[in-house]
VEXDREN-2710 file (C-alpha; in Angstrom, 1 decimal):
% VEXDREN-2710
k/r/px/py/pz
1/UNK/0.0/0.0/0.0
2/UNK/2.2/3.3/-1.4
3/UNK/1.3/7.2/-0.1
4/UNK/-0.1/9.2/-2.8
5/UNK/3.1/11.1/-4.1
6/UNK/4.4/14.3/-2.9
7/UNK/7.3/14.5/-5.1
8/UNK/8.6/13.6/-8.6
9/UNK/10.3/10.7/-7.2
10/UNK/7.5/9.0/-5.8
11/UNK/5.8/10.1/-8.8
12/UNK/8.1/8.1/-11.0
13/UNK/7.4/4.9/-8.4
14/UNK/3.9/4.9/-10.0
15/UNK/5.3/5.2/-13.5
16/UNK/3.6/8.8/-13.8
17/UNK/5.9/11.6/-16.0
18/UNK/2.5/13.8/-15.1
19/UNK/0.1/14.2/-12.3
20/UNK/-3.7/14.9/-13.1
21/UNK/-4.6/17.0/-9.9
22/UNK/-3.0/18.1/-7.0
23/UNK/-4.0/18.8/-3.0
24/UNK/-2.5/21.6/-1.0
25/UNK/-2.9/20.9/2.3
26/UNK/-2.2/23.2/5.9
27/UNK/-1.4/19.8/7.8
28/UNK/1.1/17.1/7.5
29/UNK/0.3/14.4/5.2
30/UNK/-1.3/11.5/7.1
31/UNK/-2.9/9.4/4.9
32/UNK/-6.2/8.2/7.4
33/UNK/-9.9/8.8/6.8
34/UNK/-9.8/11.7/9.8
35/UNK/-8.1/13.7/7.3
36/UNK/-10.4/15.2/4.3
37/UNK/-7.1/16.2/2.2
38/UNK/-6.2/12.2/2.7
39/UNK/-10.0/11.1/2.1
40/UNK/-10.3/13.2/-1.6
41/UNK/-6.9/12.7/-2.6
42/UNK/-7.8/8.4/-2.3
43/UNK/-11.3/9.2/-3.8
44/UNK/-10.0/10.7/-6.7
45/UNK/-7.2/8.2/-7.0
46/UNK/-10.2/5.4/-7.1
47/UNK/-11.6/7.2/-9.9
48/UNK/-8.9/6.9/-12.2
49/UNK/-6.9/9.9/-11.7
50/UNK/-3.3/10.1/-10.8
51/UNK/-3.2/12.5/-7.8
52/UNK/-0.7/14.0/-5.3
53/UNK/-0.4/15.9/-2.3
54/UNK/1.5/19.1/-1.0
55/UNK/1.7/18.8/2.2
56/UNK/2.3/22.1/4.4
57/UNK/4.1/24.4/1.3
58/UNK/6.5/27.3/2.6
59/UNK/9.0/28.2/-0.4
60/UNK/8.5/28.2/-4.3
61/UNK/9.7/24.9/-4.8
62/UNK/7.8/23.3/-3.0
63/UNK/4.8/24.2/-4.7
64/UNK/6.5/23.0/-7.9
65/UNK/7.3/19.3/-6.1
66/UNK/4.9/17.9/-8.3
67/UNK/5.5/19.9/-11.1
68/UNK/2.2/21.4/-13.2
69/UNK/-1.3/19.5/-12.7
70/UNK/-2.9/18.5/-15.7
71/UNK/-6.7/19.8/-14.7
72/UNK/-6.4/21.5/-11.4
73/UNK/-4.5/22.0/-8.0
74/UNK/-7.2/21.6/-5.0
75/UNK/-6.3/23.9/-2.0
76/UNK/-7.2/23.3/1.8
77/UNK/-6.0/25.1/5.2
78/UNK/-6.4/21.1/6.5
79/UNK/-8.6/19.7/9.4
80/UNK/-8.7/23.2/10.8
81/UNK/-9.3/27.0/10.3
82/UNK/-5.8/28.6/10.2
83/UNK/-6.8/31.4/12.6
84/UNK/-8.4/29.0/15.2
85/UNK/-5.0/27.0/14.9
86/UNK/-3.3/30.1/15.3
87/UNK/-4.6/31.9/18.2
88/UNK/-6.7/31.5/21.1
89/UNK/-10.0/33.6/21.9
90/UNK/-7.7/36.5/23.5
91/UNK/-6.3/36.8/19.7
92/UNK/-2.9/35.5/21.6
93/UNK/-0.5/33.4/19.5
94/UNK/-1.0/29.7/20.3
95/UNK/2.9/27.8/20.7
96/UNK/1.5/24.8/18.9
97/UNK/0.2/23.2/16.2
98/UNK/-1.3/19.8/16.6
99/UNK/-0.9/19.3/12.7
100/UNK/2.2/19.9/12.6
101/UNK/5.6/17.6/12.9
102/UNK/6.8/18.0/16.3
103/UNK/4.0/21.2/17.3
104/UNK/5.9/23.0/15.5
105/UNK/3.9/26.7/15.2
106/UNK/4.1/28.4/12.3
107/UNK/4.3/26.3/9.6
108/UNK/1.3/26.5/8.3
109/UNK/0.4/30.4/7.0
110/UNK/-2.8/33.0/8.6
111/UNK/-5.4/32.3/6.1
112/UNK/-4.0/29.6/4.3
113/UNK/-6.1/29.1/2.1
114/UNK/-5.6/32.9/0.7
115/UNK/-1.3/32.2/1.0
116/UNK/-1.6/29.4/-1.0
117/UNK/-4.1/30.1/-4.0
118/UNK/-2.3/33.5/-4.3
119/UNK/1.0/31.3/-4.8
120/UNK/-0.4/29.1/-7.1
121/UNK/-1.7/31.5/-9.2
122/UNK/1.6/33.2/-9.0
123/UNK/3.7/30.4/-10.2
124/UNK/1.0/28.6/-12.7
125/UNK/-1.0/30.7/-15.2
126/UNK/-4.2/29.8/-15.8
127/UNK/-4.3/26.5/-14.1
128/UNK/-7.7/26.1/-12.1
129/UNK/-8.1/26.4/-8.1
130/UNK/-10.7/24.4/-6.6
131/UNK/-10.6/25.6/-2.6
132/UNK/-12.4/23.8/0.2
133/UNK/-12.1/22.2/3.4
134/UNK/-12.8/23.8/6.8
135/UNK/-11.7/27.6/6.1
136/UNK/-13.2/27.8/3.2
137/UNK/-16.8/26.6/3.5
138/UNK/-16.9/28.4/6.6
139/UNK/-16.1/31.9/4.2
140/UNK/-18.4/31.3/1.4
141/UNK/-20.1/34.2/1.6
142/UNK/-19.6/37.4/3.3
143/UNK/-18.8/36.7/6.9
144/UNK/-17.4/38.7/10.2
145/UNK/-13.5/38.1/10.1
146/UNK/-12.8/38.0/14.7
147/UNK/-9.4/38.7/13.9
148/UNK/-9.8/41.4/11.8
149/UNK/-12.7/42.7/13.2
150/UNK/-14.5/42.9/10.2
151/UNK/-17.0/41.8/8.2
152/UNK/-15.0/40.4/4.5
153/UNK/-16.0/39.0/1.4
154/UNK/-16.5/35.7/0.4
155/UNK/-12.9/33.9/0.7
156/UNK/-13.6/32.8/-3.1
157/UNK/-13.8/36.5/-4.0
158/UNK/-10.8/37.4/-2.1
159/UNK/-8.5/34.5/-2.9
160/UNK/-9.2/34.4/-7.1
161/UNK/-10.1/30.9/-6.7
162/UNK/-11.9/29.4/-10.0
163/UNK/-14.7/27.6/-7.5
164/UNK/-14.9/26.6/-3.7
165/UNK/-16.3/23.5/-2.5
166/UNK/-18.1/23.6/0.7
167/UNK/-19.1/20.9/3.0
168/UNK/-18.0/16.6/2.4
169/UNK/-16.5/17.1/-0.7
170/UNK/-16.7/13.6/-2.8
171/UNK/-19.3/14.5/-5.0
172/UNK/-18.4/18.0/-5.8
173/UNK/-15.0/17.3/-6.6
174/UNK/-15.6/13.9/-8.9
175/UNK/-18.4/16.2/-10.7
176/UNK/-15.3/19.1/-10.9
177/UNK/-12.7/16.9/-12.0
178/UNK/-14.8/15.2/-14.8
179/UNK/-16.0/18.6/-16.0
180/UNK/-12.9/19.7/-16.5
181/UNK/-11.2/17.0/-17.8
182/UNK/-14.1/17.3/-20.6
183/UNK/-13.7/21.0/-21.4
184/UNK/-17.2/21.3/-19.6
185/UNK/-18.2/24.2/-17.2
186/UNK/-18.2/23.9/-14.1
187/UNK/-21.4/25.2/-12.9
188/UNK/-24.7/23.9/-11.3
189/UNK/-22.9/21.5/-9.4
190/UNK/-24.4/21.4/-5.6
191/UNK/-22.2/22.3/-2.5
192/UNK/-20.6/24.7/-4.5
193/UNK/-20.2/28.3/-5.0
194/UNK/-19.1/30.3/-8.4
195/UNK/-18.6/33.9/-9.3
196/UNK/-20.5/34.4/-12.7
197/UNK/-21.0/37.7/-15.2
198/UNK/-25.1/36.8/-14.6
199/UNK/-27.3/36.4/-12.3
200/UNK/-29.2/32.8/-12.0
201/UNK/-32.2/32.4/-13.5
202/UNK/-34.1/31.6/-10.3
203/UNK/-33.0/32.1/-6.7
204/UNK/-32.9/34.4/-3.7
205/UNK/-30.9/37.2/-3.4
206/UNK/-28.1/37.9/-0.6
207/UNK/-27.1/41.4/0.7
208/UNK/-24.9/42.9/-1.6
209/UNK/-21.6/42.9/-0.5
210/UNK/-21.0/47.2/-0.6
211/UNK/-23.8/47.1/1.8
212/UNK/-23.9/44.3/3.7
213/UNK/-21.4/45.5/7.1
214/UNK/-24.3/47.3/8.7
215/UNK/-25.1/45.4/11.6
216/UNK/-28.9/45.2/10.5
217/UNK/-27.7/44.5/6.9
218/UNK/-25.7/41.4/8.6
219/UNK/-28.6/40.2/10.4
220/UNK/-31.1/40.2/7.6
221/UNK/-28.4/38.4/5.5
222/UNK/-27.8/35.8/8.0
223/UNK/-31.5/35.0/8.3
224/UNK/-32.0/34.7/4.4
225/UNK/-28.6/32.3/4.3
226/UNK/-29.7/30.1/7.1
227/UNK/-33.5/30.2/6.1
228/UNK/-33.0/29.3/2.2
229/UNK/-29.1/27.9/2.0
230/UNK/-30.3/24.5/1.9
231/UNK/-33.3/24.2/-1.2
232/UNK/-32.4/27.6/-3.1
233/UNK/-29.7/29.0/-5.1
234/UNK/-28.2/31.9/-3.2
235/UNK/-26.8/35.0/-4.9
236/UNK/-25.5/38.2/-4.7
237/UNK/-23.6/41.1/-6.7
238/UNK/-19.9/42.3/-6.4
239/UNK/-18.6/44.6/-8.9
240/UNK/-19.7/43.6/-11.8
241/UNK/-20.3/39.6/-11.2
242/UNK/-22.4/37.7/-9.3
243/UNK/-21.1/34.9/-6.5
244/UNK/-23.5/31.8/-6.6
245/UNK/-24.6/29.7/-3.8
246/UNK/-25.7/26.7/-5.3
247/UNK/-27.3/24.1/-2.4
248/UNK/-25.7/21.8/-0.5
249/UNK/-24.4/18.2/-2.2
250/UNK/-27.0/15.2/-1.7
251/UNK/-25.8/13.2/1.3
252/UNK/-23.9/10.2/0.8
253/UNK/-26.1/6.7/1.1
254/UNK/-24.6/4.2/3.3
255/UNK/-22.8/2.0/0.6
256/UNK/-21.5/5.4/-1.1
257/UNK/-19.8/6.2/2.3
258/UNK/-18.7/2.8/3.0
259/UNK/-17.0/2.4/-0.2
260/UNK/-15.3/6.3/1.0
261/UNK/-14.4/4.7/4.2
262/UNK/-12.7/1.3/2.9
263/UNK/-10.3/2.8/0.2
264/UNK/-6.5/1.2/0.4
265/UNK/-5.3/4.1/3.6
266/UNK/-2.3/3.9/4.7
267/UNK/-2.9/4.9/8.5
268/UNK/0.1/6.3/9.1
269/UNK/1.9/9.5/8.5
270/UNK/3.9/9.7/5.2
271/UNK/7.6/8.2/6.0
272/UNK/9.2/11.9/5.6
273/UNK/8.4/12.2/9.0
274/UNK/9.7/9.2/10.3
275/UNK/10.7/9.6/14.1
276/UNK/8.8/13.0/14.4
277/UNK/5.8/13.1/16.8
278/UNK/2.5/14.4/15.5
279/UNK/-0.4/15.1/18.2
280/UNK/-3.7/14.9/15.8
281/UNK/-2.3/11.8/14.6
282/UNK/-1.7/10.3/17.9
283/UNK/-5.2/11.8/19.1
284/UNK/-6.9/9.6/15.9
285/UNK/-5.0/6.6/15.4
286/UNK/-7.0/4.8/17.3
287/UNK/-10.3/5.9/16.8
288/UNK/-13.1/5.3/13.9
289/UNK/-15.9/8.0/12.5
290/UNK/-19.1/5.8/12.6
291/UNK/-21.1/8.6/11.0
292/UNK/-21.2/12.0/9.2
293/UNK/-23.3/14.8/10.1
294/UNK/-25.2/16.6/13.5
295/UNK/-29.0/17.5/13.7
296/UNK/-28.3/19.2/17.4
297/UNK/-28.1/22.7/15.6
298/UNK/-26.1/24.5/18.0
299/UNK/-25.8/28.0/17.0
300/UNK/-21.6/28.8/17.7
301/UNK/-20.8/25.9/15.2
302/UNK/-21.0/25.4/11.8
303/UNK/-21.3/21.1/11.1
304/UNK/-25.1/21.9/10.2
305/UNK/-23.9/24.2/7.5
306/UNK/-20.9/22.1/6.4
307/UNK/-21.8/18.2/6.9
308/UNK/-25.9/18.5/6.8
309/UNK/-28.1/17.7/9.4
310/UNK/-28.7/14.7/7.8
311/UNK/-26.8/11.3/9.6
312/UNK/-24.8/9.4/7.0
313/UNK/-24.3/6.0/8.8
314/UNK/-21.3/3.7/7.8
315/UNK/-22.5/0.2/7.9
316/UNK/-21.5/-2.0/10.5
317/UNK/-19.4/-4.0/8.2
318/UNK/-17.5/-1.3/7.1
319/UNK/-16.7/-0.5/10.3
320/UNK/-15.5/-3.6/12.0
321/UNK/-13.5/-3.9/8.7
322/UNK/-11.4/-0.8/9.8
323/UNK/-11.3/-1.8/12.9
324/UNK/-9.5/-5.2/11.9
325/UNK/-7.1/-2.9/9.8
326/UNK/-5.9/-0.8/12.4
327/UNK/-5.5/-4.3/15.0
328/UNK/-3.2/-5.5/12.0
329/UNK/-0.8/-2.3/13.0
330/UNK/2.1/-2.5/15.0
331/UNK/1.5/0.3/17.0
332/UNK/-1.9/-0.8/18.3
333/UNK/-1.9/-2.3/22.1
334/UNK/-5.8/-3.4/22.0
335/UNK/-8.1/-0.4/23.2
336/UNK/-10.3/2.0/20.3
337/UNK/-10.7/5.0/21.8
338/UNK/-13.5/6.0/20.0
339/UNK/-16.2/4.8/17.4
340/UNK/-18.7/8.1/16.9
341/UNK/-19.0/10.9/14.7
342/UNK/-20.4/14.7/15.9
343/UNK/-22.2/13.5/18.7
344/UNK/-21.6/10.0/19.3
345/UNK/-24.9/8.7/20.4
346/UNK/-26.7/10.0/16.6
347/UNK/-25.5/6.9/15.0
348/UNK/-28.7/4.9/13.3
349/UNK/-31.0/7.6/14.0
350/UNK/-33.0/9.4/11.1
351/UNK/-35.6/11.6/10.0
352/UNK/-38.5/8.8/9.0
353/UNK/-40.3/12.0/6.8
354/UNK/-37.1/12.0/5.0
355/UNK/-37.0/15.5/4.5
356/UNK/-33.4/16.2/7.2
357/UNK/-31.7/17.4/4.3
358/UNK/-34.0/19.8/2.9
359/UNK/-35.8/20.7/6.2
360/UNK/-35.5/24.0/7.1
361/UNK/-35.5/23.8/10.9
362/UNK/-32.6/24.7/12.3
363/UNK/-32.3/21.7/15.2
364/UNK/-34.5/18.8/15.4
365/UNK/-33.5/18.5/19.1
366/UNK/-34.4/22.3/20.1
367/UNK/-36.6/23.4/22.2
368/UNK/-37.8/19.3/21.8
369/UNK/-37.1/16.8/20.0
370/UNK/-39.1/16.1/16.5
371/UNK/-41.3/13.6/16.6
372/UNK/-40.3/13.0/12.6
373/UNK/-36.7/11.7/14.8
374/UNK/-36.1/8.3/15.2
375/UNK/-33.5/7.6/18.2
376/UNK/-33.3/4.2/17.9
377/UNK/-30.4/3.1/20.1
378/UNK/-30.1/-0.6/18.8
379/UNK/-27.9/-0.1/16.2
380/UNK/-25.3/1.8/18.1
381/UNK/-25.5/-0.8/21.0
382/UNK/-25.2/-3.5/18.5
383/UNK/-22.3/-1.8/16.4
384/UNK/-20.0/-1.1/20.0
385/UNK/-20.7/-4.8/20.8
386/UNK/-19.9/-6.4/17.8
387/UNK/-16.5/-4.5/17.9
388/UNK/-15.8/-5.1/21.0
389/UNK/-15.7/-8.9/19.9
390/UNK/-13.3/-8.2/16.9
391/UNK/-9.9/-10.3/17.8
392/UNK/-7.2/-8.5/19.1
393/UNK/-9.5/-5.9/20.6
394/UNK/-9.5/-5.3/24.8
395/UNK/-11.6/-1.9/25.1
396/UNK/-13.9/0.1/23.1
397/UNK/-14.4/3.2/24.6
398/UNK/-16.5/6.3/23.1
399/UNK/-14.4/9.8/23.7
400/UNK/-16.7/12.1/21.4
401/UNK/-19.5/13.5/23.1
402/UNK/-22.7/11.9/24.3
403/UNK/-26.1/14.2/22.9
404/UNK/-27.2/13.9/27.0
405/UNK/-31.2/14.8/25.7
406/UNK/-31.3/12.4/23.5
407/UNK/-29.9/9.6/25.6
408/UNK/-32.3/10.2/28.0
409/UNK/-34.9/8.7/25.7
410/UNK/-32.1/5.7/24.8
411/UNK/-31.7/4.3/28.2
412/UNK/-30.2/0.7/27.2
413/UNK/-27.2/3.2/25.7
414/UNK/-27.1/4.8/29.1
415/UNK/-26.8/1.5/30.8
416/UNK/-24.4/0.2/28.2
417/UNK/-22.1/3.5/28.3
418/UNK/-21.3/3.3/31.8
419/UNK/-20.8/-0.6/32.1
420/UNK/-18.7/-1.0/29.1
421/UNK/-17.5/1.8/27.3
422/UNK/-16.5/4.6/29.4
423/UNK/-12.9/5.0/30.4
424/UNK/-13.9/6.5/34.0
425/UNK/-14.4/10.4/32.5
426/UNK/-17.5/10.9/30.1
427/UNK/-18.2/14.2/28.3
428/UNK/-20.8/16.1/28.1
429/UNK/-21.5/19.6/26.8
430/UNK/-24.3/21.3/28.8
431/UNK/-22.3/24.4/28.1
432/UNK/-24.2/27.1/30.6
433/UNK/-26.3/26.8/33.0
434/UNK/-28.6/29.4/32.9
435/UNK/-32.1/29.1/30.4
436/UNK/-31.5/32.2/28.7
437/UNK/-28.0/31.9/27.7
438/UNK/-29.0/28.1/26.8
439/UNK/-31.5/29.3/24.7
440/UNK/-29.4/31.5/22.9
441/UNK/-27.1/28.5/22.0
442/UNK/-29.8/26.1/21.0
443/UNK/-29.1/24.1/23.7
444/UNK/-31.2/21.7/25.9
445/UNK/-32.2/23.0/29.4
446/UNK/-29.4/22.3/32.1
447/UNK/-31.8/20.1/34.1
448/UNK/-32.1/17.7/31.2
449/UNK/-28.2/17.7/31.7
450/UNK/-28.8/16.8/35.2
451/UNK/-31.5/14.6/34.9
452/UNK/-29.0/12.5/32.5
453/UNK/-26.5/12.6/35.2
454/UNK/-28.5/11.4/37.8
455/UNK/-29.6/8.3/35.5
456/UNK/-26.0/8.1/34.9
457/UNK/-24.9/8.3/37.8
458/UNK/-27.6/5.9/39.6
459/UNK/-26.4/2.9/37.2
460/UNK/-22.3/3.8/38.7
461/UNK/-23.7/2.9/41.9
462/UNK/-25.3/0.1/41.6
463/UNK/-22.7/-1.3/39.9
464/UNK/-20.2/-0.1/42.3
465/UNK/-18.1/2.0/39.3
466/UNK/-16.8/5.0/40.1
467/UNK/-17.2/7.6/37.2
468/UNK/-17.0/11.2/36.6
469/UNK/-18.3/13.4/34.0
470/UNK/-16.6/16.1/32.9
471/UNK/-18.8/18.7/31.7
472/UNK/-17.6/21.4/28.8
473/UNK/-18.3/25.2/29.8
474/UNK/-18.3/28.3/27.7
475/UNK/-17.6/31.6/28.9
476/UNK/-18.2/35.1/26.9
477/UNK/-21.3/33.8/25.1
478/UNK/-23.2/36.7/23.5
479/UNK/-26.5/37.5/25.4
480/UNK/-24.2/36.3/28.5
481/UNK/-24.4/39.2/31.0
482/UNK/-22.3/39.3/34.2
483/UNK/-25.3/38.3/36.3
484/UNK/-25.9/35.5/34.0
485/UNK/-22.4/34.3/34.6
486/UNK/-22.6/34.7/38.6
487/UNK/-25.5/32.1/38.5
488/UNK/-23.3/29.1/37.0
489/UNK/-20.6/30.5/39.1
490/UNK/-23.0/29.7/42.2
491/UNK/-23.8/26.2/41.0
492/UNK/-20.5/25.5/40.2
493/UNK/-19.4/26.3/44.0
494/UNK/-22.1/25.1/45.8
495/UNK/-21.4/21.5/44.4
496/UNK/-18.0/21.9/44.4
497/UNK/-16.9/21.6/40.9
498/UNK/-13.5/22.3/40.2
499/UNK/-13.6/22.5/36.0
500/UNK/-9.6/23.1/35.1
501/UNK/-10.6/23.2/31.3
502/UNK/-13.5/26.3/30.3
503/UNK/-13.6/27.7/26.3
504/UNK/-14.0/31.4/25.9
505/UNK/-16.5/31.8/23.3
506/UNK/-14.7/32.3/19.9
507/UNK/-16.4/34.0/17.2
508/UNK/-15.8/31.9/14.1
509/UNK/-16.8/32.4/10.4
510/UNK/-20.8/31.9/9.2
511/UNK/-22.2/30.8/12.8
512/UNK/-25.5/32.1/14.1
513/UNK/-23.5/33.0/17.4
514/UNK/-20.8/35.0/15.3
515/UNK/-23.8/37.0/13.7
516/UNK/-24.8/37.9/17.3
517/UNK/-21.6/39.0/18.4
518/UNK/-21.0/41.3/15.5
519/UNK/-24.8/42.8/15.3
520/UNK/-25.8/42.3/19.3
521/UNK/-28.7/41.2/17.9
522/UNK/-30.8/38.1/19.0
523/UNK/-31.1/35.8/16.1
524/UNK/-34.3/34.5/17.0
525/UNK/-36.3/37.5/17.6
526/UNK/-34.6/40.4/16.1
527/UNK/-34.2/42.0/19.5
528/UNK/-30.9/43.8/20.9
529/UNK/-28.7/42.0/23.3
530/UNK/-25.5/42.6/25.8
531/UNK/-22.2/41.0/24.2
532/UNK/-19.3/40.5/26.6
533/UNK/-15.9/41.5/25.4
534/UNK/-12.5/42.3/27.0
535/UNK/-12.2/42.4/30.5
536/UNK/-16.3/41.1/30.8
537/UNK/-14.6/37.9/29.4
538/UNK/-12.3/37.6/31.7
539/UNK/-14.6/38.0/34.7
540/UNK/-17.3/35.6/33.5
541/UNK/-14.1/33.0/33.0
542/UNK/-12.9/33.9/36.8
543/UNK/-16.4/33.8/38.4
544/UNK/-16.3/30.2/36.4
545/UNK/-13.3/29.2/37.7
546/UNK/-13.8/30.6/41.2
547/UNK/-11.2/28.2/42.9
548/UNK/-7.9/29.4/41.1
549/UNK/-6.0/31.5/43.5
550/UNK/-4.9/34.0/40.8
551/UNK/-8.9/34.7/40.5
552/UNK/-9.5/35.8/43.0
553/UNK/-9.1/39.2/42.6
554/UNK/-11.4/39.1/39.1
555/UNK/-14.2/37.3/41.5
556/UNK/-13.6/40.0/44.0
557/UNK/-14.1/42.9/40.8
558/UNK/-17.1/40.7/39.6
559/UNK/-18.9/40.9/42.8
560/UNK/-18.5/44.5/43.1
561/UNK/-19.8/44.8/40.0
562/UNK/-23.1/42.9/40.8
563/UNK/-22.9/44.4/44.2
564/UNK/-22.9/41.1/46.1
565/UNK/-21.0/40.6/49.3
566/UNK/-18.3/37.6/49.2
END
C-alpha cells in the first residue's frame, strides 16, 4: 500500500511523467480517513486519476514538487481553520500546532487558504483552483472576520479561486474533475459556490456585498442564508459579477460512504516524518468515524452548514472492517478510543419523513425533539458490541460526546455506556447553566443535563463504578451578562466543581452565534442583546473558575460589580 506522491520521485514509483490533480494541504500528510485532504486525494485516485499531495508548502519549490497539474491544483488550510490554529479567543498566538511535525507553530500560514491560492496563481498561469475544506466553506459568503474585526467578502472572492467546495466534498470534486477534464463548465454542481458575469435564472438574493457591514444589513443576511441555503440558489452582486450559492451536495447513502471509508489508507503518517511526533495523529489513530453529520443545531458551530443535518451512517461492516485494519498495525496495544461521529450517540437515528436534508428547521432537538426523529439506540448498542468482539481488541471506549437529551430517551445506551465503554471520565457539553443563555445556544435545558447525570450516575452505583463526568463550559457567550455568569458561578461552588478546562467563546466564520456577536442582535427574535468582550470575558471566566487563586481578585471585581458581598 504506497502514499499518494508528494514528489517527482515517488511520482516516477507509480510510473507517472504527469500528475492529473493536485491537494495543497495546511497539515502534515497523514494518509487516514480523519483527514479530508487524505480522504479526496484516495477518492480521486479510485476514480482513475493520478493524484498527489503538498503537504504544508512554505517556499516556491515546494509548490512546484509535483510539477504542473494537468486539470487542477485543490487547496485546503487542512482539518482546521488557520486562525483558530493560530490563536486562542484572546487573539494570543497559540505555541503549537497539533498538525504539525513535532507542534511545530508556524508552519502553516494565517489564512492559508488565501497564501496558497495567491502562490499558485503566481507560479501557474491559468491552471484552475478548486478551494475547500474547513476555512473555506466556513467563508463562502460574506462573513465577520474575529481577527480582523470585520466583516470580508467571500474567501472565493478574495483569494481568485476558480470555484470553492463547501461541506464533504466527494461529489463536488468527482463532478469538478470530470467537467474539466471534458472541457465542460463547471457550474450547477451542488455544494458549490461560483462567481459568474449573470445572475441565475431563479434564486434568492443575498445582501450585496458594498452594503452588507451594517449590523442590521448582517442580520437580515444571516437569516436569508440560514432560512433558504439548503433548497435555493443563493446570490448576490460584487462589482460587476455575481457569487452563486448553489445548495448543499446530496448526502452520501450508506454503501456510497462505505465504499469512502474502505479505500487502500495507509494509517500512518507519510515516512518523511519518520521519528517525528505528530499530536492529531496520535489523538486519531486509534479511533473510527461511525457517522457523518449533526441535527443538534447549535448555534456557535458550523457542522449543520458544512456536513448537513442529515446522519450518513457507515455500515456495520464497514466499520468492523477498519477496525480489523488498524488491530493489524504495529502500533496498536488493543483499546479503540473512539467509534462516533459529531455526537456519538446520533449513530442509526433518522428523520422517517425524509426530509433532514432539505428541512428548514434549524435543530431537530431544540426546544424538543421532532417527533419525525427516530432515536433508535439498537444499532449503536449492536455496532459497540460487535467491535468489541473483533480479535485483538481489549476496550472500546466512546471519547466524542454523548447528545445527553437524546440519551435520556435511549436508556439501554445509558446503561451500556457506563458498564462497558467509558474509560472513567465521560463528556458532556451542557455548556451554561442558565435558560436564557442556553436558549441562545440552542441548547437543551441544564436540568435535562442533570436529569442524564442522575440516571448516569444511579447505574455507577449500583454497579459499584466509580465515574465522573466532565462537563464542557463556555464563557463570553453573547447574550451572557455578568449576572448570567454569577448564576453558573454559584452552581459551580455550591457542588463543588473544580472545572480546570472552560472555552471562551470564539467568534468563528458563518455561525449564528458569530452573527450575534458582531450585530448584538438576538437571532431568534430580532431584539438587541449585551455582548461580553475584553475584561467582561475575563470575569465571566474567573467567576467560572472561582477556585484558582490567581482569580480571585477578578471574582472580588465581579462581585463588586453585581454588588454582592463575598
Amino acid at each position: 500500500m504506497d502514499f499518494l506522491p508528494i514528489n517527482k520521485k515517488e511520482m516516477a514509483s507509480f510510473g507517472w511523467d504527469e500528475i492529473d490533480i493536485i491537494l495543497v494541504t495546511g497539515d502534515a500528510y497523514i494518509d487516514h480517513p480523519a483527514f479530508g485532504v487524505a480522504i479526496l486525494g484516495r477518492f480521486l485516485q479510485s476514480k482513475g486519476y493520478r493524484v498527489g499531495i503538498i503537504p504544508q508548502p512554505e517556499k516556491d519549490d515546494d509548490y512546484q514538487a509535483l510539477g504542473r497539474p494537468k486539470l487542477f491544483f485543490g487547496v485546503s488550510s487542512g482539518n482546521v481553520d488557520s486562525m483558530v490554529c493560530h490563536y486562542t479567543a484572546q487573539k494570543k498566538i497559540r505555541s503549537e500546532d497539533d498538525f504539525t511535525p513535532n507542534n511545530k507553530a508556524g508552519v502553516r500560514p494565517d489564512r492559508a487558504v488565501l497564501v496558497y491560492t495567491q502562490k499558485i496563481k503566481q507560479l501557474f498561469k491559468d491552471i484552475p483552483v478548486v478551494i475547500g475544506g474547513t476555512e473555506a466553506s466556513n467563508r463562502r459568503i460574506p462573513h465577520y472576520d474575529y481577527w480582523s474585526n470585520k466583516v470580508k467578502n467571500s474567501i472565493l472572492i478574495d483569494s481568485k479561486a476558480t470555484i470553492l467546495v463547501y461541506g464533504n466534498g466527494e461529489r463536488q470534486i468527482e463532478a469538478i474533475a470530470y467537467n474539466i477534464a471534458n472541457s465542460k463548465p463547471i457550474l450547477d454542481i451542488r455544494g458549490t459556490c461560483v462567481l459568474a458575469k449573470e445572475k441565475p435564472p431563479t434564486g434568492v438574493k443575498l445582501t450585496d456585498f458594498s452594503t452588507v457591514s451594517t449590523p442590521d444589513n448582517f442580520y437580515k443576511m444571516t437569516k436569508v442564508f440560514y432560512e433558504n441555503f439548503t433548497t435555493q440558489t443563493l446570490y448576490y452582486k460584487h462589482n460587476e459579477r455575481y457569487l452563486i450559492h448553489y445548495p448543499p451536495a446530496v448526502p452520501l447513502s450508506t454503501s456510497e460512504i462505505d465504499t469512502v471509508y474502505n479505500l487502500p489508507f495507509c494509517r500512518e503518517p507519510h515516512p518523511k516524518y519518520k521519528g517525528k511526533f505528530i499530536k492529531a495523529f496520535e489523538q486519531i489513530k486509534y479511533s473510527v468515524l461511525s457517522h457523518r453529520g449533526c441535527y443538534g443545531g447549535c448555534s456557535f458551530c458550523s457542522i449543520g452548514i458544512s456536513q448537513g443535518k442529515t446522519i450518513q451512517n457507515r455500515s456495520k461492516e464497514s466499520i468492523l472492517a477498519e477496525l480489523k485494519a488498524i488491530n493489524q498495525k504495529p502500533y496498536f496495544k488493543g483499546t479503540i478510543t473512539d467509534i462516533a461521529g459529531a455526537s456519538a450517540n446520533m449513530y442509526g437515528t433518522f428523520c422517517k419523513a425524509k426530509i433532514s436534508h432539505t428541512c428548514l428547521k434549524q435543530s431537530c432537538l431544540y426546544p424538543e425533539i421532532c417527533p419525525n426523529l427516530v432515536f433508535n439506540d439498537k444499532p449503536y448498542i449492536a455496532l459497540l458490541k460487535a467491535a468489541s468482539q473483533v480479535k485483538g481488541i481489549k476496550n472500546v471506549f466512546i471519547s466524542s460526546g454523548v447528545r445527553f437529551d437524546l440519551a435520556l430517551k435511549q436508556h439501554d445506551f445509558i446503561q451500556d455506556l457506563c458498564v462497558f465503554y467509558t474509560s472513567g471520565l465521560l463528556k458532556l457539553a451542557p455548556e451554561h447553566n442558565h435558560p436564557a443563555v442556553l436558549s441562545l445556544m440552542y441548547k437543551p435545558s441544564f436540568q435535562k443535563y442533570q436529569q442524564f447525570a442522575g440516571v448516569y450516575f444511579d447505574i455507577c452505583k449500583k454497579l459499584s463504578k466509580q465515574q465522573f463526568i466532565i462537563p464542557y463550559l463556555i464563557v463570553g457567550f453573547p447574550g451572557c451578562t455578568l449576572a448570567d455568569a454569577f448564576k453558573l458561578h454559584e452552581y459551580l461552588k455550591q457542588n463543588n466543581m473544580h472545572i480546570e478546562q472552560i472555552q471562551e467563546f470564539t467568534p468563528t466564520p458563518m455561525t449564528i452565534a458569530t452573527m450575534m456577536y458582531y450585530t448584538g442582535i438576538n437571532y431568534y427574535n430580532g431584539q438587541q442583546i449585551y455582548v461580553p468582550k475584553g475584561r467582561d470575558i475575563r470575569l465571566q471566566k474567573a467567576l467560572a473558575q472561582w477556585f484558582i487563586k490567581d482569580n480571585k481578585k477578578l471574582v472580588a471585581e465581579a462581585f463588586k460589580k453585581l454588588e454582592i458581598r463575598n
